[in-house]
C-alpha positions in Angstrom: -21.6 -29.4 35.7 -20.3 -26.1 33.8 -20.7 -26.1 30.1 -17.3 -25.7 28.7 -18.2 -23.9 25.6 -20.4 -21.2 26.8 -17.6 -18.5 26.2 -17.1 -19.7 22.8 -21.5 -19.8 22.3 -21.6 -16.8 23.7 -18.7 -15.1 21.0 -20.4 -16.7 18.7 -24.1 -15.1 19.4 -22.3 -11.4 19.6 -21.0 -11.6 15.9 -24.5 -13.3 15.1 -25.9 -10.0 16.7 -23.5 -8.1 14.8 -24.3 -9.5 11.5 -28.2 -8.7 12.3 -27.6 -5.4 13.0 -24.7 -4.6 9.6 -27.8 -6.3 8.1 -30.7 -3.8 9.3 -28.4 -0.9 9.3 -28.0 -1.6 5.2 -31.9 -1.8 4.8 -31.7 1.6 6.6 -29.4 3.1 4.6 -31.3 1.4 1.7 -34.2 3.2 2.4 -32.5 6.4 2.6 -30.7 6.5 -0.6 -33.9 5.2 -2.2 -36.2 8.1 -0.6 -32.8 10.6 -2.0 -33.4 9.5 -5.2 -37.3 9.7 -5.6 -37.5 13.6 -4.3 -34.7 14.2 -6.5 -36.9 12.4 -9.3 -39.5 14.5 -8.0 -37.8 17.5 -8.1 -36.6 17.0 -11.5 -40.0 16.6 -13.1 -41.9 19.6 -11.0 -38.6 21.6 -12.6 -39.4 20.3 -15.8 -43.4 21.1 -15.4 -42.5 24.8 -14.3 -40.5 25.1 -17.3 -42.9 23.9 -19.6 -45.5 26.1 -18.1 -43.6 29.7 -18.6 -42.4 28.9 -21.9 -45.9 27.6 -23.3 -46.9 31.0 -24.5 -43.5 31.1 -26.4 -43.4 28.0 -27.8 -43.4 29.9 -31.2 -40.2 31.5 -30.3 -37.1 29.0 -32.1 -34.5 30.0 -29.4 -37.3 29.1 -26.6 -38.1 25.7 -28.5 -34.3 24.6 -28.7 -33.8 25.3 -25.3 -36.8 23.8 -24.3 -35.3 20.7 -26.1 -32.3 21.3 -24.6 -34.1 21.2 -21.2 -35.9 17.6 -21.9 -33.0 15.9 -22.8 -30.8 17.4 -19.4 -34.1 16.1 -17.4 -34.3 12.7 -19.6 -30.3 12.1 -18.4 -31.3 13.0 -15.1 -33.9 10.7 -14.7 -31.2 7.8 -16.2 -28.9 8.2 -13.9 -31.3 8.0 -11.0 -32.4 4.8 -12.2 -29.4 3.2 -12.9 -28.1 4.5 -9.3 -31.2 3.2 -8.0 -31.0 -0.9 -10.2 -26.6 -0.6 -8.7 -27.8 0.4 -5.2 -30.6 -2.5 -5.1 -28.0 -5.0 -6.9 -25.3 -3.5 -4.3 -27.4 -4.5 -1.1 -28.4 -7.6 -2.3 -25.1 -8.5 -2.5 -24.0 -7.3 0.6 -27.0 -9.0 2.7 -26.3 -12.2 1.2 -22.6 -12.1 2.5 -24.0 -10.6 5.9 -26.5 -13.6 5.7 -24.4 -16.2 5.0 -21.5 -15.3 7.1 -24.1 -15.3 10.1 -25.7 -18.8 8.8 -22.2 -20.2 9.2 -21.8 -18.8 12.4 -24.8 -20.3 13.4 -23.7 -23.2 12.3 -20.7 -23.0 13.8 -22.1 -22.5 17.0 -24.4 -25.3 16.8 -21.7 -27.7 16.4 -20.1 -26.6 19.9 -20.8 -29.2 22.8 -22.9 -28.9 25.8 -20.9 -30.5 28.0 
């Protein structure tokens, strides 16, 4: 006897695939934008430290202070907006893997309910 619904299962387990895959390609990506923004936290702080260093001798120097300053609060911005892209990216592909993962549960579902016979 030939199972009437095994096109329809078998439909059914692609977009499942599919789902898996939108799902693991996000937590690639994920780690990629995450990895971004840490070497350009990095970055920003050996910048800072290098700074820091040449002017120390100077520090007595007005001009050299203010832009010192100056320098800290560019590299305190900096190091907001990585963290806020960084909460909106996590927040972002939490929301997006839910929808993957609840669109393939119904699927699932869906498939499930298809008879055997």
């Amino acid at each position: 006897m030939q199972d009437k619904s095994s096109d329809e299962r078998f439909a059914y387990d692609q977009q499942i695939i599919e789902r898996e895959r939108q799902m693991d390609d996000l937590s690639s990506h994920k780690t990629s934008i995450l990895n971004l923004l840490e070497n350009l936290e990095t970055e920003n702080r050996r910048w800072l430290h290098r700074m820091q260093e040449l002017n120390d001798s100077d520090l007595s120097d007005l001009g050299i202070q203010r832009q010192m300053n100056e320098f800290n609060g560019k590299s305190q911005y900096i190091n907001r907006l990585v963290e806020n892209d960084r909460e909106e990216l996590t927040h972002e592909f939490s929301k997006s893997v839910s929808e993957l993962e609840d669109t393939r549960t119904q699927l699932q579902k869906e498939r499930n309910e298809l008879p055997w016979a």
